[in-house]
mmCIF file of the N, C-alpha and C atoms, coordinates in Angstrom:
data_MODEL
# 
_entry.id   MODEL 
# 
loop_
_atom_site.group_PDB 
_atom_site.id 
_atom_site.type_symbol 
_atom_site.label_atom_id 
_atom_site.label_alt_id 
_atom_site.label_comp_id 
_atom_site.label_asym_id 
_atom_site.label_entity_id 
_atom_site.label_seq_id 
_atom_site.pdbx_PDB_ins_code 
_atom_site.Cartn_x 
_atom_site.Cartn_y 
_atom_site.Cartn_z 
_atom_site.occupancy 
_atom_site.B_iso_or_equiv 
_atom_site.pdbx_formal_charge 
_atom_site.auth_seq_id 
_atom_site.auth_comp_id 
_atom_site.auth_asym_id 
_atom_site.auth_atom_id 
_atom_site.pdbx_PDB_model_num 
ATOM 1   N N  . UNK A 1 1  ? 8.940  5.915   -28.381 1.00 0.00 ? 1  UNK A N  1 
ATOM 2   C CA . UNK A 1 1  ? 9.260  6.006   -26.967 1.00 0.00 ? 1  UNK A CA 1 
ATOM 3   C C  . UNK A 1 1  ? 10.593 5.296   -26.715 1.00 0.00 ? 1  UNK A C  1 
ATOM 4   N N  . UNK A 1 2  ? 11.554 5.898   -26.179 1.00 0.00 ? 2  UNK A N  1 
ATOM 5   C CA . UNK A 1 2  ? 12.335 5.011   -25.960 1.00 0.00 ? 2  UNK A CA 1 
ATOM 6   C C  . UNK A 1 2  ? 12.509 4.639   -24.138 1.00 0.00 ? 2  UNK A C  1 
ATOM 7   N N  . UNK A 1 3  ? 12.916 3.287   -24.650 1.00 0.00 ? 3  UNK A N  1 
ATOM 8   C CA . UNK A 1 3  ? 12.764 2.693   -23.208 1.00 0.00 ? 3  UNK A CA 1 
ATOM 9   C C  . UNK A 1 3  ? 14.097 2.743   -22.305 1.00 0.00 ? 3  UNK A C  1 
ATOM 10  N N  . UNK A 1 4  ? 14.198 2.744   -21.366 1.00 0.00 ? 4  UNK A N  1 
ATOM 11  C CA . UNK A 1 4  ? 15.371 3.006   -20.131 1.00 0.00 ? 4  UNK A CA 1 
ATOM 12  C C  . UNK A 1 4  ? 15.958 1.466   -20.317 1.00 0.00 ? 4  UNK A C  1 
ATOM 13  N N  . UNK A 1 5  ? 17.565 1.711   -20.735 1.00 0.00 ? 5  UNK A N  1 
ATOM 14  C CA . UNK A 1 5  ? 18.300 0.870   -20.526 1.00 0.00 ? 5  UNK A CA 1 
ATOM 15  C C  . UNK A 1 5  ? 18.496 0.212   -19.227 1.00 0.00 ? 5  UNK A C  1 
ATOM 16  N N  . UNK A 1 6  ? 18.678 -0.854  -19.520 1.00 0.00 ? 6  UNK A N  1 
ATOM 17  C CA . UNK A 1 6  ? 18.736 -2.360  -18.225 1.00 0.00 ? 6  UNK A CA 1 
ATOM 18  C C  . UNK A 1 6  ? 19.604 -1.572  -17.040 1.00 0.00 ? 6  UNK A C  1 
ATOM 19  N N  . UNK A 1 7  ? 19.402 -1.944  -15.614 1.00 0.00 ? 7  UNK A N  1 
ATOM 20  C CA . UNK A 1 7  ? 20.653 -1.662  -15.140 1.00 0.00 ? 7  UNK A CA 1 
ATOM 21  C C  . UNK A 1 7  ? 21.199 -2.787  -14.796 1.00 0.00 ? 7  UNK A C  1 
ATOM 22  N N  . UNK A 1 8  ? 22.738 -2.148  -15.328 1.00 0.00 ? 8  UNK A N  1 
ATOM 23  C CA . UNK A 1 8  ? 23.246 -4.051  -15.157 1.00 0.00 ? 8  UNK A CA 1 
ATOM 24  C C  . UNK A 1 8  ? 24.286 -3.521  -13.600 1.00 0.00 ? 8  UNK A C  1 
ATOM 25  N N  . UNK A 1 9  ? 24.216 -4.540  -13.120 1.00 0.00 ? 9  UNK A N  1 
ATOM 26  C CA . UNK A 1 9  ? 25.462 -4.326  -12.062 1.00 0.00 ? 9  UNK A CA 1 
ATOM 27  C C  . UNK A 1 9  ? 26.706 -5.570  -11.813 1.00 0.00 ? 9  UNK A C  1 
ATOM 28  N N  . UNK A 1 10 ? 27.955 -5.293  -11.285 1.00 0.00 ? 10 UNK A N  1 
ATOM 29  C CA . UNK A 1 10 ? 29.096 -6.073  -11.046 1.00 0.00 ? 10 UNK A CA 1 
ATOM 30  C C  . UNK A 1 10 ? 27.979 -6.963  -9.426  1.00 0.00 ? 10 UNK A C  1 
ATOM 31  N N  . UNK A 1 11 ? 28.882 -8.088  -9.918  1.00 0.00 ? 11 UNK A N  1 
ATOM 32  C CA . UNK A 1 11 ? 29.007 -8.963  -8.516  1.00 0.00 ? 11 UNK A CA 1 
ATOM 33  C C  . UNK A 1 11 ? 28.402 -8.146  -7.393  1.00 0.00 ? 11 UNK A C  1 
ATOM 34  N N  . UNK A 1 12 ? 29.126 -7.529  -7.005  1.00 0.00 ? 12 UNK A N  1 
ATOM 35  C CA . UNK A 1 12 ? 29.692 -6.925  -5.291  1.00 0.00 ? 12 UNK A CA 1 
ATOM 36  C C  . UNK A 1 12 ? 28.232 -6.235  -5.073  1.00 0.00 ? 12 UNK A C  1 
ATOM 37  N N  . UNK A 1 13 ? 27.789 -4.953  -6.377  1.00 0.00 ? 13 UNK A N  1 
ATOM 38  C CA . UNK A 1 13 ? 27.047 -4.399  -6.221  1.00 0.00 ? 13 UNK A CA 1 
ATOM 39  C C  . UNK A 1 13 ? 25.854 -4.682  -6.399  1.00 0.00 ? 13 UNK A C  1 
ATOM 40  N N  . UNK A 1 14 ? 25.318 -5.808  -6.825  1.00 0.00 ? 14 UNK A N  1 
ATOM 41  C CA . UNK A 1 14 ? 24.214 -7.217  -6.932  1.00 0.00 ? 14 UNK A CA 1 
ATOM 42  C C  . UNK A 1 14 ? 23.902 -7.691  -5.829  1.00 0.00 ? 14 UNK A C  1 
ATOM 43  N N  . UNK A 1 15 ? 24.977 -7.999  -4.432  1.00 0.00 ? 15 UNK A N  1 
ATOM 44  C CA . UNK A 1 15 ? 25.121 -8.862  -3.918  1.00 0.00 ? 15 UNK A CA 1 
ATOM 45  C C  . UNK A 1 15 ? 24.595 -7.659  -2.690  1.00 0.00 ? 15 UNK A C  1 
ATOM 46  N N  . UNK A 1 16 ? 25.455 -6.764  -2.784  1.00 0.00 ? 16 UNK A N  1 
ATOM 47  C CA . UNK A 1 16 ? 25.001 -5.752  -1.591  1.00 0.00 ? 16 UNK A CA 1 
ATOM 48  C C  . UNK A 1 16 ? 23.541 -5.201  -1.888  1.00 0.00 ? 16 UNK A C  1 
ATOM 49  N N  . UNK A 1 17 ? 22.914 -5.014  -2.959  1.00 0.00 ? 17 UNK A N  1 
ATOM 50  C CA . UNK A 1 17 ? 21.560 -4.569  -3.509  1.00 0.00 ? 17 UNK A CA 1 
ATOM 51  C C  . UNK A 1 17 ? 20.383 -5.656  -2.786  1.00 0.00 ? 17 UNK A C  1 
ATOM 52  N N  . UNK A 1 18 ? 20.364 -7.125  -2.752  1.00 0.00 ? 18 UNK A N  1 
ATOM 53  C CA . UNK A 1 18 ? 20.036 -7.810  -2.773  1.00 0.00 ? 18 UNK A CA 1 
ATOM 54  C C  . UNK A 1 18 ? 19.974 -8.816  -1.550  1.00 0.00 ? 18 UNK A C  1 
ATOM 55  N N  . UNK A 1 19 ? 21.299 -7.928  -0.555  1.00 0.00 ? 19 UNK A N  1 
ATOM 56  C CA . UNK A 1 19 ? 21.213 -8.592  0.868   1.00 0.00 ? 19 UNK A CA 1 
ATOM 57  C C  . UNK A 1 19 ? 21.922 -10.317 0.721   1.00 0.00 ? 19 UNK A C  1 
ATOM 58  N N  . UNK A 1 20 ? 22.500 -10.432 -0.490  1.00 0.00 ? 20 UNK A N  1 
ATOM 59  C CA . UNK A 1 20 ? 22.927 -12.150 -0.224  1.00 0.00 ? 20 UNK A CA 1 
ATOM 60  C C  . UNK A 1 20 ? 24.690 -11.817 -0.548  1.00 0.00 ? 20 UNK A C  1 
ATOM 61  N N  . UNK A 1 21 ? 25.303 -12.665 -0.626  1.00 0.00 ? 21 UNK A N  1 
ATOM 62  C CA . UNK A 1 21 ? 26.854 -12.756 -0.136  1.00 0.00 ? 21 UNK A CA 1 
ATOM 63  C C  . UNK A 1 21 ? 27.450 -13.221 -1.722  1.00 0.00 ? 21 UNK A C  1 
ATOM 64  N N  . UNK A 1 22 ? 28.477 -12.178 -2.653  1.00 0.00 ? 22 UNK A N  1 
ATOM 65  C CA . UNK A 1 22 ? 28.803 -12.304 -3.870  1.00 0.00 ? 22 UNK A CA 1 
ATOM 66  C C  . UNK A 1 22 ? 28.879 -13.910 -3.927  1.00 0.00 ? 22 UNK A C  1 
ATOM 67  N N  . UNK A 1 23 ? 29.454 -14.570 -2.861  1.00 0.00 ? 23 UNK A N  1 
ATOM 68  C CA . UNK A 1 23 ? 29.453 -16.515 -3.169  1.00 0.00 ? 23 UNK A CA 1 
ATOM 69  C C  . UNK A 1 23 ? 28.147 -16.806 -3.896  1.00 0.00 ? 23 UNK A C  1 
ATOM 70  N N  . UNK A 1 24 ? 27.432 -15.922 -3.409  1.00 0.00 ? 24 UNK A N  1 
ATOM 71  C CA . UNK A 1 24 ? 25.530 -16.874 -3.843  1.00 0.00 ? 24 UNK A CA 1 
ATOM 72  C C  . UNK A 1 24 ? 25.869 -16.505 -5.216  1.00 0.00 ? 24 UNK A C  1 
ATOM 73  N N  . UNK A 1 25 ? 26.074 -15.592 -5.487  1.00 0.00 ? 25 UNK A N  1 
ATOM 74  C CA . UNK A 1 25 ? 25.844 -14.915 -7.075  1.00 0.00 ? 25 UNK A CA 1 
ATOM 75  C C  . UNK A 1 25 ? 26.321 -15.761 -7.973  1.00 0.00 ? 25 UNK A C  1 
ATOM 76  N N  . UNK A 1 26 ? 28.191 -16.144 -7.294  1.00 0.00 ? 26 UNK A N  1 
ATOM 77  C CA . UNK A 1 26 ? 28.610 -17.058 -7.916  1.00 0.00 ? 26 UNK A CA 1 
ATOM 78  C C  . UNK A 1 26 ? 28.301 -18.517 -8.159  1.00 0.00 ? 26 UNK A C  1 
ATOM 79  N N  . UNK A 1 27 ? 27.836 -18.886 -6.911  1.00 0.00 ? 27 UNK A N  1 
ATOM 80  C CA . UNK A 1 27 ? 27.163 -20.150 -7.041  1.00 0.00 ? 27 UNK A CA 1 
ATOM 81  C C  . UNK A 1 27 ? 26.074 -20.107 -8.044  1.00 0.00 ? 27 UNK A C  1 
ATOM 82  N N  . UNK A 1 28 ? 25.139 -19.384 -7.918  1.00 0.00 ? 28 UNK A N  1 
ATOM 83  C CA . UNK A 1 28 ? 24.200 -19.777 -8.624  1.00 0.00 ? 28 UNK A CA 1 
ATOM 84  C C  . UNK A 1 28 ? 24.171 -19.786 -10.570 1.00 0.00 ? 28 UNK A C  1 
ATOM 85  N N  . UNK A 1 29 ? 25.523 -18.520 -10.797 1.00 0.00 ? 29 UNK A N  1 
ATOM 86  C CA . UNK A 1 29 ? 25.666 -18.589 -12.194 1.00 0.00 ? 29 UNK A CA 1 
ATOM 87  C C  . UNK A 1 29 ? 26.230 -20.233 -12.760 1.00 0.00 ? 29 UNK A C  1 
ATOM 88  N N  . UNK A 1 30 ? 27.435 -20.532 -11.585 1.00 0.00 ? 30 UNK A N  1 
ATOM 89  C CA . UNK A 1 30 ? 27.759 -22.001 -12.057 1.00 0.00 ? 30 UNK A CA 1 
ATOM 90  C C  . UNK A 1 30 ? 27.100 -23.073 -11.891 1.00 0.00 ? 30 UNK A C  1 
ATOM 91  N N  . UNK A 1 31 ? 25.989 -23.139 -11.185 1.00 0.00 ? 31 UNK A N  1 
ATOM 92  C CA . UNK A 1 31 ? 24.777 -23.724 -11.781 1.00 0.00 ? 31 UNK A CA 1 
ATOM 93  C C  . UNK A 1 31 ? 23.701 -23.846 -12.129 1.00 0.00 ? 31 UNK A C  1 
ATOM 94  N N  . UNK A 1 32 ? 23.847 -22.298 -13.070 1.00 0.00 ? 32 UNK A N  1 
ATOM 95  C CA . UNK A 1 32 ? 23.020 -21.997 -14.149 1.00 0.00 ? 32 UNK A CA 1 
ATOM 96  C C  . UNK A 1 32 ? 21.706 -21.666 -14.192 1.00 0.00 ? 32 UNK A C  1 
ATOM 97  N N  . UNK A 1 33 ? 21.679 -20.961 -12.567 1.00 0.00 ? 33 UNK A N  1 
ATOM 98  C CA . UNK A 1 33 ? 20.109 -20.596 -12.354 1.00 0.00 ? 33 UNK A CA 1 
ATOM 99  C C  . UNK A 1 33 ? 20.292 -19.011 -12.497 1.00 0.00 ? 33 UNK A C  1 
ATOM 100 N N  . UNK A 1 34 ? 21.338 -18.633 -12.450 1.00 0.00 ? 34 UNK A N  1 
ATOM 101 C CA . UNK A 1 34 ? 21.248 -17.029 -12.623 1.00 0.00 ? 34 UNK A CA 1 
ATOM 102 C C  . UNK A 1 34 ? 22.688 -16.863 -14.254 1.00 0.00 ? 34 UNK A C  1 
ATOM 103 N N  . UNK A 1 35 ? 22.233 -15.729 -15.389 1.00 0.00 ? 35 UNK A N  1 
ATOM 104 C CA . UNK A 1 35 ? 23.130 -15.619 -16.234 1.00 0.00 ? 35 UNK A CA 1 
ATOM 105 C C  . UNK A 1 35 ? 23.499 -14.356 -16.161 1.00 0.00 ? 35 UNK A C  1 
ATOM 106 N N  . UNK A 1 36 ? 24.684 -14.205 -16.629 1.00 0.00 ? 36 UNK A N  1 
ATOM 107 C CA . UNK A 1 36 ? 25.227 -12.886 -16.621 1.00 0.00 ? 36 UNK A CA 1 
ATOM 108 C C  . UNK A 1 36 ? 24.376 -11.935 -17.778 1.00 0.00 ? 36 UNK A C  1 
ATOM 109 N N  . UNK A 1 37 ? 24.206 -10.818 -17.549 1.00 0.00 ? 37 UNK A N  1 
ATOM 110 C CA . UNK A 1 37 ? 23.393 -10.145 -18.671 1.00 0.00 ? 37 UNK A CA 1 
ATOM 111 C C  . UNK A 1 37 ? 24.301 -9.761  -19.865 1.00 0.00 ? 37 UNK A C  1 
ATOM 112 N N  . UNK A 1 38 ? 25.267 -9.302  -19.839 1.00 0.00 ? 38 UNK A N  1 
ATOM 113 C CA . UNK A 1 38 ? 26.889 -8.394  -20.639 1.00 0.00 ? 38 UNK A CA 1 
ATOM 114 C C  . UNK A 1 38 ? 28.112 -8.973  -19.325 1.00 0.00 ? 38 UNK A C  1 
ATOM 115 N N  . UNK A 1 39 ? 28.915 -8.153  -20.289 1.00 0.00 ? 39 UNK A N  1 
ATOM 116 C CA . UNK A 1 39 ? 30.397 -8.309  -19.427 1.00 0.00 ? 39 UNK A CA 1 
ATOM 117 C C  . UNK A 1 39 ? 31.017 -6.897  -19.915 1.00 0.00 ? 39 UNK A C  1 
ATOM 118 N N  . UNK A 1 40 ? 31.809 -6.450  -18.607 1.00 0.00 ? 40 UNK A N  1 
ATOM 119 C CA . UNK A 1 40 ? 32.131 -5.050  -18.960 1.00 0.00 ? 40 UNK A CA 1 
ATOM 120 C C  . UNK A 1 40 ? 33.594 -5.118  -20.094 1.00 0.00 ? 40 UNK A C  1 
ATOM 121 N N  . UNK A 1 41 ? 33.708 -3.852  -19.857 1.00 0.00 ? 41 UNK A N  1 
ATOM 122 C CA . UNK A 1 41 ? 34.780 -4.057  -20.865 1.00 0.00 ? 41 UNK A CA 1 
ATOM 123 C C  . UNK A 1 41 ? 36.430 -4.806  -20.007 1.00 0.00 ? 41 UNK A C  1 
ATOM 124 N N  . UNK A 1 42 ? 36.416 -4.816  -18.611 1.00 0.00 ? 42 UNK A N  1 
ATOM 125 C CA . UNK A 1 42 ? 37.419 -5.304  -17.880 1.00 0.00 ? 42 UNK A CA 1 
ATOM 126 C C  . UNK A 1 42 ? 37.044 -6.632  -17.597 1.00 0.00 ? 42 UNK A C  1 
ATOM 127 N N  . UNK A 1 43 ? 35.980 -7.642  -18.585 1.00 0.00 ? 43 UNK A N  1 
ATOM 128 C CA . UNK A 1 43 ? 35.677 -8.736  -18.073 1.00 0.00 ? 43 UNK A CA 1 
ATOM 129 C C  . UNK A 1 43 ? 34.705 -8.905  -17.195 1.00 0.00 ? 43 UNK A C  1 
ATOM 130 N N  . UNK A 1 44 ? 34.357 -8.430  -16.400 1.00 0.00 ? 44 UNK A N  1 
ATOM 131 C CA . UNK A 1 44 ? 33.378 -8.862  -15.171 1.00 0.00 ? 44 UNK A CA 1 
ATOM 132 C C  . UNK A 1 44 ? 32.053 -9.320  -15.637 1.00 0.00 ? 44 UNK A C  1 
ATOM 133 N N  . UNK A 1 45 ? 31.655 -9.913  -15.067 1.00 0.00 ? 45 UNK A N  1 
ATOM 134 C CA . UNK A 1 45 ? 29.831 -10.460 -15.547 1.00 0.00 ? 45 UNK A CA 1 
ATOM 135 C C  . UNK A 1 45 ? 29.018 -8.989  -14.984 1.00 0.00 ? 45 UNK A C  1 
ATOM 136 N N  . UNK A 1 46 ? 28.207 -8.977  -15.906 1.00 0.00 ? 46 UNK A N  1 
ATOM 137 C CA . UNK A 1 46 ? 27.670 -7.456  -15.547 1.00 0.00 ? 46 UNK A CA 1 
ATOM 138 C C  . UNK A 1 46 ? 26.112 -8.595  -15.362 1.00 0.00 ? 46 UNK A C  1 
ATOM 139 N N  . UNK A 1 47 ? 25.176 -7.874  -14.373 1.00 0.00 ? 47 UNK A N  1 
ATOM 140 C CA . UNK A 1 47 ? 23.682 -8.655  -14.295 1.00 0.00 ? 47 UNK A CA 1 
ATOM 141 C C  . UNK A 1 47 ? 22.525 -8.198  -14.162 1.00 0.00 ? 47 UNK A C  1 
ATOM 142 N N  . UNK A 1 48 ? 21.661 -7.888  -14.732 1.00 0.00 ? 48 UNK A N  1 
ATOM 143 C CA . UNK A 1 48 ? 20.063 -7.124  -14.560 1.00 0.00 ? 48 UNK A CA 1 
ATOM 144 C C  . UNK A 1 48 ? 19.875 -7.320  -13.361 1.00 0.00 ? 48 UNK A C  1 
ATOM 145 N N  . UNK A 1 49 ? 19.772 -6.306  -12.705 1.00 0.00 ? 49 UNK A N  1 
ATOM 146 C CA . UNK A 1 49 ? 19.182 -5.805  -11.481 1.00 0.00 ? 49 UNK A CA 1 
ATOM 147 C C  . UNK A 1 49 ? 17.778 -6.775  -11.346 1.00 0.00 ? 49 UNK A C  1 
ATOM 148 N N  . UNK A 1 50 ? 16.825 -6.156  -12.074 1.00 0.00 ? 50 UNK A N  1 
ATOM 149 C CA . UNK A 1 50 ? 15.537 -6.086  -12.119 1.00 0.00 ? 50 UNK A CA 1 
ATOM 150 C C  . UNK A 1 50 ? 15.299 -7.852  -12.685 1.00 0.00 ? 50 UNK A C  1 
ATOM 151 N N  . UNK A 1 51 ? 15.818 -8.445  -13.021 1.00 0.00 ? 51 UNK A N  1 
ATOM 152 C CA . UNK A 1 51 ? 15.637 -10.409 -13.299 1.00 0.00 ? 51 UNK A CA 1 
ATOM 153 C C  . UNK A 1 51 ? 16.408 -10.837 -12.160 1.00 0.00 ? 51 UNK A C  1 
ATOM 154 N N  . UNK A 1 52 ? 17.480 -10.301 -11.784 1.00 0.00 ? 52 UNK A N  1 
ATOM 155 C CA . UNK A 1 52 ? 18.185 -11.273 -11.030 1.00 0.00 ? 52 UNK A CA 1 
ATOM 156 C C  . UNK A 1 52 ? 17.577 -10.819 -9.235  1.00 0.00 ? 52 UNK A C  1 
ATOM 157 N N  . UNK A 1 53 ? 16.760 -9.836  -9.418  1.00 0.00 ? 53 UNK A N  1 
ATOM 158 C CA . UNK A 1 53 ? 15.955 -9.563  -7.844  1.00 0.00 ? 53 UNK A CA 1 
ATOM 159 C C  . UNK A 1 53 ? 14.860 -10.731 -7.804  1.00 0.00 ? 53 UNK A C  1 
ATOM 160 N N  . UNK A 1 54 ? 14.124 -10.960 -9.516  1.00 0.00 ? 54 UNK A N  1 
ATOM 161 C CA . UNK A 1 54 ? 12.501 -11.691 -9.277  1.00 0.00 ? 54 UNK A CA 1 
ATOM 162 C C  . UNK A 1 54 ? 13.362 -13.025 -8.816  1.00 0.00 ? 54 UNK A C  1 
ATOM 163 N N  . UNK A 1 55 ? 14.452 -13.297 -9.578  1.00 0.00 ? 55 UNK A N  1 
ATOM 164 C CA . UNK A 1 55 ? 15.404 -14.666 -9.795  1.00 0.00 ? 55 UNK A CA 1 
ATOM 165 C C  . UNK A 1 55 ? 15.365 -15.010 -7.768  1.00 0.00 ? 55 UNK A C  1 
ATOM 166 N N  . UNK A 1 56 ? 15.890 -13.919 -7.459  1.00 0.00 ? 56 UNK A N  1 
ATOM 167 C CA . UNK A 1 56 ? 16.204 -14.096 -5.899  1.00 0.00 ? 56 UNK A CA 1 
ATOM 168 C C  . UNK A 1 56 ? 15.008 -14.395 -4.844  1.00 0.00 ? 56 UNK A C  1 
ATOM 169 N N  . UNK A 1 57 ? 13.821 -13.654 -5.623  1.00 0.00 ? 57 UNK A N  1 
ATOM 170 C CA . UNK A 1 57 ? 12.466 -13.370 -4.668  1.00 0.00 ? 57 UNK A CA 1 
ATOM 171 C C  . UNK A 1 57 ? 12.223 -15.226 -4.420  1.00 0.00 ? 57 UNK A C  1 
ATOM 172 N N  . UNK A 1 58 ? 11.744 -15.503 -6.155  1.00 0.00 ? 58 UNK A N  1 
ATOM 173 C CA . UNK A 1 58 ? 11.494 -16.877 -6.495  1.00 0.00 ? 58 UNK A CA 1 
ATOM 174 C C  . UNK A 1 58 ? 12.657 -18.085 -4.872  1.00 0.00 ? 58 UNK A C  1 
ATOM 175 N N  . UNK A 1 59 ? 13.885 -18.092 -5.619  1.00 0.00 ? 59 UNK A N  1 
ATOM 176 C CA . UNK A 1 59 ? 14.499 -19.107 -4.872  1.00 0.00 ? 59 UNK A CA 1 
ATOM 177 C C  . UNK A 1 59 ? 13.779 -18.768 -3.440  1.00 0.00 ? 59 UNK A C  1 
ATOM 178 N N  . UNK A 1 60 ? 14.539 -17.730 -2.629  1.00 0.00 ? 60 UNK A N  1 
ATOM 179 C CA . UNK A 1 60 ? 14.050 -17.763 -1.292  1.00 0.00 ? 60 UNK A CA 1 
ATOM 180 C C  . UNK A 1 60 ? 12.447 -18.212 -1.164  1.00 0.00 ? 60 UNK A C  1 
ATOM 181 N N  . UNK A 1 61 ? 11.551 -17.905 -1.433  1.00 0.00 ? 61 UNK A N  1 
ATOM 182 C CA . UNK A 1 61 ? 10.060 -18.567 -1.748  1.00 0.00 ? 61 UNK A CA 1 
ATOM 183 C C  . UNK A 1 61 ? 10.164 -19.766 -1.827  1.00 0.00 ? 61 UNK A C  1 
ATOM 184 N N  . UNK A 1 62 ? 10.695 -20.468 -2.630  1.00 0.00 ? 62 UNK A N  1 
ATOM 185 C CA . UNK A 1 62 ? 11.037 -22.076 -3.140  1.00 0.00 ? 62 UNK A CA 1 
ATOM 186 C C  . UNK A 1 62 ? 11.513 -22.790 -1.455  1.00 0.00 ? 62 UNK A C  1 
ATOM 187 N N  . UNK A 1 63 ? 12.741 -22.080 -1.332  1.00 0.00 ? 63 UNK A N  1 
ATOM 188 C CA . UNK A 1 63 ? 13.336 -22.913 -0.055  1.00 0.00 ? 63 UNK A CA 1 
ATOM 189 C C  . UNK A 1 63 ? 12.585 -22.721 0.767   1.00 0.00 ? 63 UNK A C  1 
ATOM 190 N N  . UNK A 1 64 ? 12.446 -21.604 1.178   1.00 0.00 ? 64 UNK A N  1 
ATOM 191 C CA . UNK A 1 64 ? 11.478 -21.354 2.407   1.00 0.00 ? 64 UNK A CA 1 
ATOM 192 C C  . UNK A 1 64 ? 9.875  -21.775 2.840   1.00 0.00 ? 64 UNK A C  1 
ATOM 193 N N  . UNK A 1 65 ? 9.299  -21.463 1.722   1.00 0.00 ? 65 UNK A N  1 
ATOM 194 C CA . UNK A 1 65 ? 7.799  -21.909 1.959   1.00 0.00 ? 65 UNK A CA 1 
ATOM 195 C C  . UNK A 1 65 ? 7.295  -23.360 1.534   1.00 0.00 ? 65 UNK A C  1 
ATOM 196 N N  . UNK A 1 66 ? 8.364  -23.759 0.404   1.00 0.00 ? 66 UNK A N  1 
ATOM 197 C CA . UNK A 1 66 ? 7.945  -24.988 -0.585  1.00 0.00 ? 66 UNK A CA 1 
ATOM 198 C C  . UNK A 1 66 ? 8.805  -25.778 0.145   1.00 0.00 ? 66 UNK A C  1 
ATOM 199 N N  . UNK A 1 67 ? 9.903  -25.604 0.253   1.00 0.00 ? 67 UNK A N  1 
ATOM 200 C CA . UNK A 1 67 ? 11.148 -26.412 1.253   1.00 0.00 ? 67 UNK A CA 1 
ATOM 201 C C  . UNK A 1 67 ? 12.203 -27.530 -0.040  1.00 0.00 ? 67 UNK A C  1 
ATOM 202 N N  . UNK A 1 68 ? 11.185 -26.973 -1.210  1.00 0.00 ? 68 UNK A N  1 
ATOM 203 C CA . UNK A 1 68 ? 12.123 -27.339 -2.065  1.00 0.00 ? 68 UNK A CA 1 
ATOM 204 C C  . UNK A 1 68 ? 13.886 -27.605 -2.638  1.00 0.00 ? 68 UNK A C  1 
ATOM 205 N N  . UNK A 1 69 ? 14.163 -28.181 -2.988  1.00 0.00 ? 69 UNK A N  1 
ATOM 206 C CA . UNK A 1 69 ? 16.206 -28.408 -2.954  1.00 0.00 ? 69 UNK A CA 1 
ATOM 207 C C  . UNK A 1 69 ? 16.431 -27.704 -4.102  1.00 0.00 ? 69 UNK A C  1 
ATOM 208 N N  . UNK A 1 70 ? 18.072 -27.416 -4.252  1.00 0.00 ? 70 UNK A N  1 
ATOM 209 C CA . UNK A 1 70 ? 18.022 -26.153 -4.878  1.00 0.00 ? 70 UNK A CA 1 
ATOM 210 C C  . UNK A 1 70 ? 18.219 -27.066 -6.418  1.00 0.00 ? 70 UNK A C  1 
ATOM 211 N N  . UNK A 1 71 ? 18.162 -28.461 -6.244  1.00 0.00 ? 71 UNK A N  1 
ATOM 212 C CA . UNK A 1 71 ? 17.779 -29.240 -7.904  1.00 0.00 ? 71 UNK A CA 1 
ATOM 213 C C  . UNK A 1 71 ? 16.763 -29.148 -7.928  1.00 0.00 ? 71 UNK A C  1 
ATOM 214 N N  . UNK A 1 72 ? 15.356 -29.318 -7.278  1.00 0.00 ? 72 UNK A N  1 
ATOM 215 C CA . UNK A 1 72 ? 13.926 -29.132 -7.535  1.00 0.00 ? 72 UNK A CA 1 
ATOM 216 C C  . UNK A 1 72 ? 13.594 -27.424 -8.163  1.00 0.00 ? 72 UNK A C  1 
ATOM 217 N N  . UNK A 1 73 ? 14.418 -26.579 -7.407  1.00 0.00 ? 73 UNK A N  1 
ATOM 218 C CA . UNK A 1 73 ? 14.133 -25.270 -7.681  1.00 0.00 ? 73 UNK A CA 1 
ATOM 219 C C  . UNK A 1 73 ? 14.524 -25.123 -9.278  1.00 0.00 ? 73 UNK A C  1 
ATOM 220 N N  . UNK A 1 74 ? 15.884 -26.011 -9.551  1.00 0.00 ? 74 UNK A N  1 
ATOM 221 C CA . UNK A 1 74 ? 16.295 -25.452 -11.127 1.00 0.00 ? 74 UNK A CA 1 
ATOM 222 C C  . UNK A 1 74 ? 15.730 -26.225 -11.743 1.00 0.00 ? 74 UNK A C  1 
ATOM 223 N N  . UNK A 1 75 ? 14.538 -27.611 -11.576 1.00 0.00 ? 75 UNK A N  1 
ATOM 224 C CA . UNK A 1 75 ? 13.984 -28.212 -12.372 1.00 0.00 ? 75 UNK A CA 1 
ATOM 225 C C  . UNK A 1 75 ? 12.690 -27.452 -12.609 1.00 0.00 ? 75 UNK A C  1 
ATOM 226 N N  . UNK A 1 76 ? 12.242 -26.463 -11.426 1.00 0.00 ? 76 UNK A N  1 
ATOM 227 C CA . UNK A 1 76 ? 11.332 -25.532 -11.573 1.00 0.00 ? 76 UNK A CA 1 
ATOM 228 C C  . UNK A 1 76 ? 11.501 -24.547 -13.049 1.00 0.00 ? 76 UNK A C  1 
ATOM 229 N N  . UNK A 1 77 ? 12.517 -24.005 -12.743 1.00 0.00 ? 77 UNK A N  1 
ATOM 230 C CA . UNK A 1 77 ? 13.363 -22.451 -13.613 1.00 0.00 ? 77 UNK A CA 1 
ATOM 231 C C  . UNK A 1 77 ? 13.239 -23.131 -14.766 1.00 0.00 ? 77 UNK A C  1 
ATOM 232 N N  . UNK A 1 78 ? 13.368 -24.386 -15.223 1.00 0.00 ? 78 UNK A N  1 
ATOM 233 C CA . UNK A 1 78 ? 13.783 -24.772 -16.865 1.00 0.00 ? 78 UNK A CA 1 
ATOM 234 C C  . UNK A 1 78 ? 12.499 -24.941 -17.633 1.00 0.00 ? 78 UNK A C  1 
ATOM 235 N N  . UNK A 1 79 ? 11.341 -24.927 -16.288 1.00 0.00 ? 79 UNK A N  1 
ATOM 236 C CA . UNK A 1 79 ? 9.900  -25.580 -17.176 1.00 0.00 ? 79 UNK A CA 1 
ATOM 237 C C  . UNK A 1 79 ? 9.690  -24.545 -17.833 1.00 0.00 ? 79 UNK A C  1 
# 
């Protein structure tokens, strides 16, 4: 069987998929709660759709319901 390749997407198109502002995307890769999946061939961080949505579900959940800080949240992500 073969399985359906990842969809990876640029910044912009992550950010518009996902309802949050390319800054978040960036923020969060530089501190290391979200990773780039590939990089295209022009450089760009390319990113799984489908991890970096659960990645998004999680945080908002964290802040919102738990009221957790976004160091408690990445001390969460590492356990």
């Amino acid at each position: 069987m073969i399985m359906p390749a990842k969809e990876l997407l640029k910044i912009g198109e992550l950010a518009q998929m996902f309802q949050v502002l390319p800054s978040t995307i960036n923020f969060y890769t530089r501190e290391g709660l979200l990773k780039a999946a590939d990089f295209s061939q022009g450089g760009y961080r390319l990113y799984d759709a489908k991890s970096a949505g659960a990645l998004f579900k999680k945080i908002k959940f964290w802040q919102t319901t738990k009221r957790l800080t976004l160091s408690e949240i990445k001390k969460a992500l590492n356990k």
